[in-house]
Residue frames relative to the residue before (quaternion, step in Angstrom):
aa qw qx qy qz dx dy dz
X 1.0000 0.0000 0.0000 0.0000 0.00 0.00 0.00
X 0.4835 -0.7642 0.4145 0.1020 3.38 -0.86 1.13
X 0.6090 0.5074 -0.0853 0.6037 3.38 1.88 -0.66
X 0.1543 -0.6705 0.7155 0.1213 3.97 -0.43 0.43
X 0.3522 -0.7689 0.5333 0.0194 3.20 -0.46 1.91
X 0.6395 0.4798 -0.3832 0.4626 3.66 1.01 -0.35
X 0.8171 0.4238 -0.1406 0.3647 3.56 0.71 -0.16
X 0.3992 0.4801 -0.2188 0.7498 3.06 2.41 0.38
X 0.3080 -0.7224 0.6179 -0.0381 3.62 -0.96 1.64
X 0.8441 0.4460 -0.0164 0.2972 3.22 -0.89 0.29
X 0.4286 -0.2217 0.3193 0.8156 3.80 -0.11 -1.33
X 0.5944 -0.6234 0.4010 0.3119 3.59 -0.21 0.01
X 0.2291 0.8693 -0.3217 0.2973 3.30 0.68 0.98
X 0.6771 0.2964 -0.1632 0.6535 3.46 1.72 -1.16
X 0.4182 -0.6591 0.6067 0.1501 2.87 -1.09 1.25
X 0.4703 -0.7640 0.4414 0.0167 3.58 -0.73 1.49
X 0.0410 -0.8414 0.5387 -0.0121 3.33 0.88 1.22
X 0.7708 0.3740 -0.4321 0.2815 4.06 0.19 -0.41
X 0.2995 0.8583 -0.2221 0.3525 3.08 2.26 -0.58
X 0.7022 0.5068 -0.0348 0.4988 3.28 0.77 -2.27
X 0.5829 0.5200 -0.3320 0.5287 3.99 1.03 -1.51
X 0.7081 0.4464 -0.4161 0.3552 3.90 0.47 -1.09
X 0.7888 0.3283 -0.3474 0.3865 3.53 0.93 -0.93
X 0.5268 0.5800 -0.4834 0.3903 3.46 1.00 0.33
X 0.7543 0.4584 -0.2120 0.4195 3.33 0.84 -0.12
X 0.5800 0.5755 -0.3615 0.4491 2.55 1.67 -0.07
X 0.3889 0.6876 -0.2388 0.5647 3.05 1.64 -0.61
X 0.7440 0.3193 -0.3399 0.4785 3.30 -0.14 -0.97
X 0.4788 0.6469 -0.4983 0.3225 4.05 0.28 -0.85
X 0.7120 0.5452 -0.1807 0.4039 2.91 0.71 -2.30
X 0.6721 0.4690 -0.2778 0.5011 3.80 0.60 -1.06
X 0.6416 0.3258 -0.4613 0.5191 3.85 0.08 -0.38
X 0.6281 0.4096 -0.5546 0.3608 3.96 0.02 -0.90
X 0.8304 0.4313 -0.1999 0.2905 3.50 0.40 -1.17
X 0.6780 0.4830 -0.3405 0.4371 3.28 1.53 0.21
X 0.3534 -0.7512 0.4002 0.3882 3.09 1.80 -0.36
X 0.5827 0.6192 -0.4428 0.2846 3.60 0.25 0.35
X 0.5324 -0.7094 0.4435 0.1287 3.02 -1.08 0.36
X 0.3081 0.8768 -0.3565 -0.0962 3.88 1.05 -0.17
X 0.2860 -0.8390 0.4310 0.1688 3.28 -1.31 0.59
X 0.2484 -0.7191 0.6422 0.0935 3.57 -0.57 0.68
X 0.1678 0.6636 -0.7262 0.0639 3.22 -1.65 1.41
X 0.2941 -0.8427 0.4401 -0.0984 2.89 -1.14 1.90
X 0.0843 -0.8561 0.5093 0.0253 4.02 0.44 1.14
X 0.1524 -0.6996 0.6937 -0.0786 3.20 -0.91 1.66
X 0.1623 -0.6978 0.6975 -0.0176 3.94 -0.78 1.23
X 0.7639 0.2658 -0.0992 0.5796 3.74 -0.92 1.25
X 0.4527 -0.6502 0.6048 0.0805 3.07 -2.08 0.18
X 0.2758 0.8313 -0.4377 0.2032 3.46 0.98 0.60
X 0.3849 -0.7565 0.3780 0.3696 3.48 0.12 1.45
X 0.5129 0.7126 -0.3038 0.3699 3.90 0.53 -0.91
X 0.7918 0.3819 -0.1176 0.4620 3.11 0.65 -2.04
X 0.6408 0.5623 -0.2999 0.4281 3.20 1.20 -1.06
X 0.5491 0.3941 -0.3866 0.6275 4.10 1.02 -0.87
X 0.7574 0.4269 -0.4400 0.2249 3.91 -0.26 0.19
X 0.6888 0.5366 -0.2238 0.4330 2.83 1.72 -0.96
X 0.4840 0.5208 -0.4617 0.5305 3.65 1.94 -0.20
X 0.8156 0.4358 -0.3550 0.1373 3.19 0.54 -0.96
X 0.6637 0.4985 -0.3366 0.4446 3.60 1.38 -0.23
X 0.6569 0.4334 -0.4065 0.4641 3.48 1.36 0.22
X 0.5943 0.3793 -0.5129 0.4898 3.29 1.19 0.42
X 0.4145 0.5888 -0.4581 0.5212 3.77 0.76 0.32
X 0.6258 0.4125 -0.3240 0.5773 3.76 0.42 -1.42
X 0.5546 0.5266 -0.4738 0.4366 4.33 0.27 -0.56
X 0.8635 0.4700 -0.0777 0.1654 2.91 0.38 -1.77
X 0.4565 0.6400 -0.1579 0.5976 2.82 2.32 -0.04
X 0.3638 -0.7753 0.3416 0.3871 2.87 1.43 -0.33
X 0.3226 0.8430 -0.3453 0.2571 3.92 1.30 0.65
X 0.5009 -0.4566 0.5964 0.4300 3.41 -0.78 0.20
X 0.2030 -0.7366 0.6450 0.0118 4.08 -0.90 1.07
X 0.3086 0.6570 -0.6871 0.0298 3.80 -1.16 -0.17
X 0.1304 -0.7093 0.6913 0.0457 2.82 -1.21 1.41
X 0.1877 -0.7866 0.5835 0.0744 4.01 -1.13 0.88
X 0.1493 0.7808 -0.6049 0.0466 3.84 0.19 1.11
X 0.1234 -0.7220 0.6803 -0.0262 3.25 -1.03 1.96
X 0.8047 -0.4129 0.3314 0.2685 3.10 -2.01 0.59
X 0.6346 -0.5308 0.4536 0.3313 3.51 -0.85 0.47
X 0.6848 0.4447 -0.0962 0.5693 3.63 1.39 -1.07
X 0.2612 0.8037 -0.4187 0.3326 3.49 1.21 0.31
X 0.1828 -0.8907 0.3750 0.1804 3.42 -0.12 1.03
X 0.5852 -0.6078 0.2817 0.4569 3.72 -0.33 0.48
X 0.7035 0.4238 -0.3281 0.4668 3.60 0.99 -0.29
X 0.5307 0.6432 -0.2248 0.5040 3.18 1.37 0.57
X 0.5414 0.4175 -0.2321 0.6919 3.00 1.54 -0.99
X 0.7642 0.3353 -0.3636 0.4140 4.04 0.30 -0.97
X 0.5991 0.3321 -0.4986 0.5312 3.97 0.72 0.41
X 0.6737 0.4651 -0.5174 0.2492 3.45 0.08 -0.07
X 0.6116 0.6188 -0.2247 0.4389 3.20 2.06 -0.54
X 0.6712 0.5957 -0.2389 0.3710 3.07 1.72 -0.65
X 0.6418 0.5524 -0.2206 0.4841 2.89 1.76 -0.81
X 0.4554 0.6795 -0.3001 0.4907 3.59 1.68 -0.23
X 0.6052 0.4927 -0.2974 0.5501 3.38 1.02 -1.55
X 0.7970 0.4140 -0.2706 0.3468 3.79 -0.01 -0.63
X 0.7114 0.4454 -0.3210 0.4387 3.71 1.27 -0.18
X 0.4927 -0.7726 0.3650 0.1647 2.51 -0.70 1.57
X 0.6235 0.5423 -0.2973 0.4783 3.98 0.94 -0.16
X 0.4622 0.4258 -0.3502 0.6946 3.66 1.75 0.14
X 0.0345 0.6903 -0.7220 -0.0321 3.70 -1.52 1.08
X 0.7772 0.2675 -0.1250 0.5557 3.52 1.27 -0.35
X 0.1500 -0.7629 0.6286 0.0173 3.73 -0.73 1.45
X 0.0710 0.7596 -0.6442 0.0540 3.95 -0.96 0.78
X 0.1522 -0.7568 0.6356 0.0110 3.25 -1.13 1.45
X 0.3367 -0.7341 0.5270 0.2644 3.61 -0.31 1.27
X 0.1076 -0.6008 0.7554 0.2383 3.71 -1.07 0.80
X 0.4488 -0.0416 -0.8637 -0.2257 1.03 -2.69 1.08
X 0.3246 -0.6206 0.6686 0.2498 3.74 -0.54 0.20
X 0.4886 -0.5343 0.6511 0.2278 3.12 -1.55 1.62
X 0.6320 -0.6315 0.3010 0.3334 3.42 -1.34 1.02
X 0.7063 0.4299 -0.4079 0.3872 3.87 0.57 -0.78
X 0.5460 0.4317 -0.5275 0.4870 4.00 1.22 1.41
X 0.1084 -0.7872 0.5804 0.1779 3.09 -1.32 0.36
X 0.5661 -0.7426 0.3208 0.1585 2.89 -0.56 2.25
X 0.4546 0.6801 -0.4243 0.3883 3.87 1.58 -0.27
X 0.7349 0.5720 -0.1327 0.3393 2.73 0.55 -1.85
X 0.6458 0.5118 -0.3113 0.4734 3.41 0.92 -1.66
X 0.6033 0.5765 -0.3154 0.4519 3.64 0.49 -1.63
X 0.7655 0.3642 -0.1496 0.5088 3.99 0.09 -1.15
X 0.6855 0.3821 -0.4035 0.4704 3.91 0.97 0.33
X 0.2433 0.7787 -0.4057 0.4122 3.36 1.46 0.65
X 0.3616 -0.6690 0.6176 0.2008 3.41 -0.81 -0.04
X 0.4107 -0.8153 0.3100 0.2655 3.33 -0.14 0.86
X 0.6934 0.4677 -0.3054 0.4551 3.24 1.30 -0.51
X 0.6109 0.5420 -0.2537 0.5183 3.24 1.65 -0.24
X 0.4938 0.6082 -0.4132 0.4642 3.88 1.66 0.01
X 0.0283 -0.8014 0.5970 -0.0229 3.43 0.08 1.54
X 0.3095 0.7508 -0.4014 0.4236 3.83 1.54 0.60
X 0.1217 -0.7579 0.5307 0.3593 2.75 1.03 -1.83
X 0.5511 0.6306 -0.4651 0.2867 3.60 1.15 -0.24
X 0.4573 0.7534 -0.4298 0.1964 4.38 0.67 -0.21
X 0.3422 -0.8798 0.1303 0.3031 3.09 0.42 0.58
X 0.2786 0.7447 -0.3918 0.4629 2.64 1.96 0.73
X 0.6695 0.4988 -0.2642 0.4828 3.65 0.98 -1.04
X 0.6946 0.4984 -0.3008 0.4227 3.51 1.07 -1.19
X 0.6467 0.3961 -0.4114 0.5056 3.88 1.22 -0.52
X 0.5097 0.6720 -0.3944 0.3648 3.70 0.77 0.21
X 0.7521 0.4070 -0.0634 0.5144 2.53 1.11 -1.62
X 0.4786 0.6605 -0.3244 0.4789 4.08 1.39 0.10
X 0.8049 0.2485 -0.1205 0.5253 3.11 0.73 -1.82
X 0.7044 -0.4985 0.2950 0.4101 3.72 1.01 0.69
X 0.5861 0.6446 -0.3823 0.3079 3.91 1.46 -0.84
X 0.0851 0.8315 -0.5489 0.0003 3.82 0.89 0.84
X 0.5117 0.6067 -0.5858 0.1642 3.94 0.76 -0.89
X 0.8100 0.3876 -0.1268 0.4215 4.00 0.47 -1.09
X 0.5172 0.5602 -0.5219 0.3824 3.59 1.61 -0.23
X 0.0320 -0.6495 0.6114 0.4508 3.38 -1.57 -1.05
X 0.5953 -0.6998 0.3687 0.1413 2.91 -1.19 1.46
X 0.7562 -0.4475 0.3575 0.3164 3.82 -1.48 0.41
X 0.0797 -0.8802 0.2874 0.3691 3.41 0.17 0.28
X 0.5366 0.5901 -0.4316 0.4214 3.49 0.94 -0.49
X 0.5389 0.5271 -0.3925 0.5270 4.35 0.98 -0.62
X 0.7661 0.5093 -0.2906 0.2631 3.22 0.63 -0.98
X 0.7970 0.4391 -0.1296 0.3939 2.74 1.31 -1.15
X 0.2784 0.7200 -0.4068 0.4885 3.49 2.20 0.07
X 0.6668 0.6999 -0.1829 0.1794 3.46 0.61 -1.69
X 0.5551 0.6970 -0.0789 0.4470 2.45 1.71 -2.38
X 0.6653 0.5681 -0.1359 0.4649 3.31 0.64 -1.81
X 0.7831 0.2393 -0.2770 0.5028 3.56 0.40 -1.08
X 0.5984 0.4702 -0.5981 0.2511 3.56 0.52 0.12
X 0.5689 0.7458 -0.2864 0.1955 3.15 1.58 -1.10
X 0.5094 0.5867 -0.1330 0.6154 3.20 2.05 -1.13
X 0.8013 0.2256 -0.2542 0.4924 4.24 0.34 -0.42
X 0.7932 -0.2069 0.5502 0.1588 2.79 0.52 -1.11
X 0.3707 -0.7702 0.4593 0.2419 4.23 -0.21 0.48
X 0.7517 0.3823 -0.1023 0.5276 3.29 1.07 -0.48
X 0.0217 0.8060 -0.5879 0.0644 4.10 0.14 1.48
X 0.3719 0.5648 -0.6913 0.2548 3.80 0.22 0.13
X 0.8940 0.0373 -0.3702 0.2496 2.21 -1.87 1.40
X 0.4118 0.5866 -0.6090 0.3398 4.00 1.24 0.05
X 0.3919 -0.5684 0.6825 0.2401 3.83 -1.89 0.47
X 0.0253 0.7357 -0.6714 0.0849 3.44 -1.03 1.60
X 0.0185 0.7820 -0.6230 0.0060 2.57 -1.46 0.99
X 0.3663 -0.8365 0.4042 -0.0515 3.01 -1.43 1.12
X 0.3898 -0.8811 0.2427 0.1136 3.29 0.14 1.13
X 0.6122 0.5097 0.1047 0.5953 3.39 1.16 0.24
X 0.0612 0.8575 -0.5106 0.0120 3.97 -0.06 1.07
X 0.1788 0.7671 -0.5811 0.2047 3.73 1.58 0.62
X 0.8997 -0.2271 0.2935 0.2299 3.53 -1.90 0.37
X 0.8533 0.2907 0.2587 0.3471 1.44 0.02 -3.09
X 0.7744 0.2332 -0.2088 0.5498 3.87 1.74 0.11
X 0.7202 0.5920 -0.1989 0.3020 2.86 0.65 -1.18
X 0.8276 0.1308 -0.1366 0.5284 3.12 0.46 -1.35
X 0.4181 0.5450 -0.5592 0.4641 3.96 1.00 0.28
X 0.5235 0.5667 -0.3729 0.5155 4.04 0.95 -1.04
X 0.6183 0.5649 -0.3454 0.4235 3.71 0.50 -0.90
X 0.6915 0.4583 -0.1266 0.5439 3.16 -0.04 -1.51
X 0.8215 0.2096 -0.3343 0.4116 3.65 -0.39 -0.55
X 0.4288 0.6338 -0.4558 0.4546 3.57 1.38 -0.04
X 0.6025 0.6665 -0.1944 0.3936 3.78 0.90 -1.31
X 0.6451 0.6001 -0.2201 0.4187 2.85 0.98 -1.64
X 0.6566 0.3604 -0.1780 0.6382 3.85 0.85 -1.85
X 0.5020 -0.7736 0.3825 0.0576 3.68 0.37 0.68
X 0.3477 0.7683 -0.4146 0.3420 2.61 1.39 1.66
X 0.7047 -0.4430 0.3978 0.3860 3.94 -0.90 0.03
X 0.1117 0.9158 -0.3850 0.0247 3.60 0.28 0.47
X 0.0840 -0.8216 0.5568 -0.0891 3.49 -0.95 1.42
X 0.2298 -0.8226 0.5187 0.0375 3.14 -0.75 1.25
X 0.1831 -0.8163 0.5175 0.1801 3.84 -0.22 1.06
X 0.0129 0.8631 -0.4893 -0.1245 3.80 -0.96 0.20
X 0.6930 -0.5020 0.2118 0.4721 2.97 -0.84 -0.36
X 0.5889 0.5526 -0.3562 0.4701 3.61 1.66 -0.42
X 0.5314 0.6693 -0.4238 0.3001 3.56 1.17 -1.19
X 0.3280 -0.7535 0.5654 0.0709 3.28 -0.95 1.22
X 0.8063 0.2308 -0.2150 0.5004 3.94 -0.59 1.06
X 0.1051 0.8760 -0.4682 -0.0493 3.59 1.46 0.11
X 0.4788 0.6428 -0.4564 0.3864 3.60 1.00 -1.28
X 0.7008 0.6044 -0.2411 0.2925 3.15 0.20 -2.39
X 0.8271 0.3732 -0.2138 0.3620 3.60 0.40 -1.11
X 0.4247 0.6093 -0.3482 0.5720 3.42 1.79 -0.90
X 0.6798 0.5623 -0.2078 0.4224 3.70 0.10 -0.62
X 0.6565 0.3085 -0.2872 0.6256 3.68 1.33 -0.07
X 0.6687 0.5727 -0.3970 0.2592 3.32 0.89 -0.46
X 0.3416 -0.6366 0.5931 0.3554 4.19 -1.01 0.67
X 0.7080 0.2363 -0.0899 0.6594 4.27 0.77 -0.58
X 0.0617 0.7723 -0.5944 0.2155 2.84 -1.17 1.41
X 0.0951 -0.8957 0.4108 -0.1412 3.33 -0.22 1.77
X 0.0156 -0.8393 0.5370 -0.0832 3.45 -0.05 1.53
X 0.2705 0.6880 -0.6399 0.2101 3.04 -1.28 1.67
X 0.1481 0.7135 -0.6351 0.2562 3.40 0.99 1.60
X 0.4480 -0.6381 0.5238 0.3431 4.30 0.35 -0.38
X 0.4411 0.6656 -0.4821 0.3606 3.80 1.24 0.62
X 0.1728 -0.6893 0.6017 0.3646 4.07 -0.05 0.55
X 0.9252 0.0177 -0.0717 0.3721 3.10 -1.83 1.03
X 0.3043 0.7771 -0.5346 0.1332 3.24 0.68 0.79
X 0.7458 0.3676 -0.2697 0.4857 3.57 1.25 -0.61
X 0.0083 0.8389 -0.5384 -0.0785 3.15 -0.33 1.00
X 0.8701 0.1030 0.1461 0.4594 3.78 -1.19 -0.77
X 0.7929 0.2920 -0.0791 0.5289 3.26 -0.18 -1.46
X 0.5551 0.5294 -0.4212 0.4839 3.81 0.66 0.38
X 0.7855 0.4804 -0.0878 0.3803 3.57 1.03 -0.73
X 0.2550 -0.6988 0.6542 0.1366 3.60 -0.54 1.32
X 0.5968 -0.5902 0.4236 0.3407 3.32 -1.39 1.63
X 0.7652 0.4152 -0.2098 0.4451 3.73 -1.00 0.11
X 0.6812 0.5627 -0.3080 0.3528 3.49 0.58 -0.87
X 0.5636 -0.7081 0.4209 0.0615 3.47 -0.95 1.38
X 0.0950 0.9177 -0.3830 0.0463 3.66 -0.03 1.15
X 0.2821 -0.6496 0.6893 0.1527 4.03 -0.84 1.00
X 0.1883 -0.6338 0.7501 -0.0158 3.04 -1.73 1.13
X 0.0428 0.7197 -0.6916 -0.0440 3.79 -0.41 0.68
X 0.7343 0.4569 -0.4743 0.1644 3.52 0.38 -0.01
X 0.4013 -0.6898 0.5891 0.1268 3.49 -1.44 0.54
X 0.4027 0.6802 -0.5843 0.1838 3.61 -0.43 0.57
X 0.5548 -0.6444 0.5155 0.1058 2.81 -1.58 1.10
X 0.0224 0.6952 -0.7173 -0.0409 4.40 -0.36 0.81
X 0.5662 -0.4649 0.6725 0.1051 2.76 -2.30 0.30
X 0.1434 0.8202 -0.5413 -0.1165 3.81 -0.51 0.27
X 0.9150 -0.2138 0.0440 0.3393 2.71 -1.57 0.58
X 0.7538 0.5410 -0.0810 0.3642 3.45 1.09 -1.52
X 0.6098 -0.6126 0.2525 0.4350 2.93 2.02 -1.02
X 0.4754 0.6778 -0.1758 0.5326 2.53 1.98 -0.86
X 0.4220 -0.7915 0.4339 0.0847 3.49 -1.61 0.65
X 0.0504 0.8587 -0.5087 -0.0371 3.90 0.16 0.61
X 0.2106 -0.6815 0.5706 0.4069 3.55 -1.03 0.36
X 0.0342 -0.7480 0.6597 0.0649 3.74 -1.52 0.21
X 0.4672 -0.6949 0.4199 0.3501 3.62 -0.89 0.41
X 0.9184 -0.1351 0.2898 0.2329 2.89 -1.72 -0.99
X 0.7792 0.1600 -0.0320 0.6052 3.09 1.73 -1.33
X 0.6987 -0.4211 0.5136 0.2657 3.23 -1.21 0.67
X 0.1318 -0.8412 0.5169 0.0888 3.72 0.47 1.25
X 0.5430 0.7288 -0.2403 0.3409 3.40 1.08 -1.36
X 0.7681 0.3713 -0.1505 0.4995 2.96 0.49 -1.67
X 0.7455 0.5051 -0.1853 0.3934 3.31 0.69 -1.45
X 0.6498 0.5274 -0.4202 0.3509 3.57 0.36 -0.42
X 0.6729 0.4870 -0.4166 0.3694 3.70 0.75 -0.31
X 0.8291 0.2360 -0.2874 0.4175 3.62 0.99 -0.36
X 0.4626 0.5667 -0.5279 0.4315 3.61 1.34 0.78
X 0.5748 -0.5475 0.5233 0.3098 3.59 -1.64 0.83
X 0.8337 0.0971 0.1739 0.5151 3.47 0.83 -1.00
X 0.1255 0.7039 -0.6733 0.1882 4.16 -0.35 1.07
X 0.4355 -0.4829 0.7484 0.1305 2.72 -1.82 1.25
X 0.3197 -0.7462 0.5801 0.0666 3.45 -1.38 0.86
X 0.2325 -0.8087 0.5259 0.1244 3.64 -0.86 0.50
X 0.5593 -0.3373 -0.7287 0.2060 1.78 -1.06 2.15
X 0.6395 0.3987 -0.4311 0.4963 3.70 -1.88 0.56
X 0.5883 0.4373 -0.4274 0.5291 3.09 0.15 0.82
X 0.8379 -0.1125 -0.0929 0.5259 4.06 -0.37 -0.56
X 0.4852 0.6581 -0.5328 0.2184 3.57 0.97 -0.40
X 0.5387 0.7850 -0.0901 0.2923 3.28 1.05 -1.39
X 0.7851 0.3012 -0.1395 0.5229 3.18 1.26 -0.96
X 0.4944 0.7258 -0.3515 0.3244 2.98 1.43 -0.49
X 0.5727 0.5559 -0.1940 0.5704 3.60 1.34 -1.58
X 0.7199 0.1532 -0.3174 0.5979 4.08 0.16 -0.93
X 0.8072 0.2942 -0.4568 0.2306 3.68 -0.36 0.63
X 0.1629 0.6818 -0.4734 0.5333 2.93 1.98 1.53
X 0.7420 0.4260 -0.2195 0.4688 3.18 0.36 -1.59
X 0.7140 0.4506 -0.2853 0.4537 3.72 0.67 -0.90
X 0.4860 0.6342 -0.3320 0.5014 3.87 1.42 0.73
X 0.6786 0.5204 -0.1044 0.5078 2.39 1.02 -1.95
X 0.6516 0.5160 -0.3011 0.4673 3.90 1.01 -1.14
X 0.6044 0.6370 -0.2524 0.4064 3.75 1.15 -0.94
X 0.5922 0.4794 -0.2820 0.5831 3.25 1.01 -1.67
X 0.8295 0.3458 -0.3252 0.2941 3.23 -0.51 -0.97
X 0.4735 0.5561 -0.3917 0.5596 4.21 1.19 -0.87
X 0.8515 0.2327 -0.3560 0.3067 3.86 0.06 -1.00
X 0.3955 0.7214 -0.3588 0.4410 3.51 1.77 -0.09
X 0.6013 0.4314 -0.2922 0.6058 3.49 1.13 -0.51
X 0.7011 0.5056 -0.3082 0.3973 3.25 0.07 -1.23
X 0.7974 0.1069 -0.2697 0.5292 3.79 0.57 -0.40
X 0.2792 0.5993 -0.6116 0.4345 3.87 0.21 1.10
C-alpha cells in the first residue's frame, strides 16, 4: 500500500500531522531511557508577541514532556542585542544546556543573523548556523542538525509514499532559509527531481502541475489552488496565515487552497495539524541528538 493508513484521516486523504508528532515522541521517550542522557533545552523569547509567546510555551512544555531539563528565558521587549548575545554565550558554555532556541521575530534593534550565528553549532537545535546549513547542502547530514519544520514536512511525505522517493518530481514553493531551500536539499538527498518556485519564476502553475510532491511555504494564503495540482500527487502545506472572512471573523488557512485541492491530491497535510506539529517533536528530536552525540564524544 502506497498510503500509511495510520496517518491518513478519514477516506484517507489528510495526512495526520499531530498523529505522526505522537509517534515521534514517542520514539524519542524510548531513546533518552536507553541512552541515558539527560538533555536540556533553553528557549529565549525577546518581547511579548502573543504568537511567539503560545510557541515558546508550547515547545517547552513538549521539552517537559519528554522528560528534559526545560528553560524558558522571557526578556524585555528593550533587550539589547548584546544582551541577548551574552546570554547566548553563556548558554553555549553550560554544560546542562545541549539545545539553544531563539524564537524569531527579534524586536528590531537585534539582528536575528547575528543572534542565529552566535549559537554553537552543535547546540543550533534550529538548524539555521550556517554550519548545519553547509552540511546540510553538500549532503554531510550525519553530524549536522537539521531544520526542523523541512524535516518534519519530509517525515509526512514519506509517510504518504512510502521510504523510498527516487525519482518522484518535487516541488517547492518558496526559497526561504528556514523552508524552502533546506526542503530542497533534503528533497535531493532522497533523490528526487527538484523544483524550486519563486517569486520571479514565470508560469508557476505550469511547473507545480508536473510535480508528484509538492511543498508550499511561500506565506501567500491559498495561493495554490486546483489548477496547480497533478491528480494523485501528494502535498505539504507549511503555511500559516491568518484571513478575515466575510463575517469578520478570523480563520487560520495555509498556503493552498484546501477546498479545491483536496479532491485531486493522494495525500494533503491540512492547516492547522498538519505541519505545525512536527515542527515542535522534531525540536525535541535535535535537542535528543545534540545531547546523545555530546556524550558520545566526551
Amino acid at each position: 500500500m502506497s498510503i500509511a493508513q495510520s496517518f491518513l484521516n478519514n477516506d484517507k486523504r489528510d495526512i495526520d500531522g499531530k498523529e505522526a508528532a505522537r509517534e515521534i515522541i514517542d520514539v524519542i521517550k524510548s531513546r533518552k531511557q536507553s541512552e541515558n542522557v539527560q538533555p536540556g533545552l533553553a528557549v529565549i523569547l525577546v518581547g511579548e508577541d502573543p504568537a511567539s509567546s503560545v510557541y515558546v510555551r508550547n515547545k517547552s512544555n513538549r521539552a517537559e514532556e519528554c522528560g528534559f531539563l526545560s528553560r524558558q528565558y522571557n526578556l524585555h521587549e528593550d533587550t539589547s542585542e548584546s544582551e541577548v548575545l551574552e546570554l547566548i554565550e553563556s548558554l553555549n558554555k553550560d554544560n546542562d544546556i545541549d539545545g539553544i532556541l531563539v524564537q524569531l521575530p527579534l524586536p528590531d534593534q537585534i539582528d536575528p543573523h547575528k543572534v542565529i550565528q552566535s549559537i554553537a553549532p552543535e547546540k543550533d537545535v534550529d538548524g539555521f548556523h550556517y554550519l548545519n546549513a553547509g552540511r546540510l547542502m553538500t549532503g554531510d547530514i550525519e553530524d549536522a542538525l537539521l531544520p526542523c519544520t523541512p524535516t518534519g514536512s519530509l517525515y509526512l511525505i514519506k509517510k504518504a509514499l512510502g521510504e523510498n522517493l527516487t525519482g518522484k518530481h518535487a516541488v517547492v514553493i518558496g526559497r526561504s532559509n528556514i523552508v524552502g531551500k533546506p526542503m530542497a536539499s533534503l528533497l535531493l538527498k532522497e533523490n528526487c527531481t527538484v523544483t524550486i518556485i519563486h517569486s520571479r519564476t514565470e508560469r508557476p502553475e505550469e511547473l507545480c502541475r508536473q510535480a508528484d510532491i509538492v511543498v508550499a511555504a511561500v506565506g501567500i494564503p491559498e495561493l495554490v489552488t486546483e489548477e496547480w495540482i497533478k491528480p494523485g500527487a501528494v502535498v505539504i502545506d507549511v503555511g500559516i496565515n491568518r484571513i478575515t472572512t466575510k463575517d469578520g471573523s478570523s480563520r487560520l488557512v495555509g498556503d493552498v487552497n484546501y477546498a479545491e485541492v483536496y479532491p485531486k491530491a493522494a495525500a494533503i497535510s491540512p492547516v492547522p495539524g498538519g505541519v505545525g506539529p512536527m515542527t515542535i517533536s522534531m525540536l525535541m528530536q535535535n535537542t535528543l541528538d545534540a545531547a546523545i552525540r555530546k556524550k558520545n564524544h566526551n
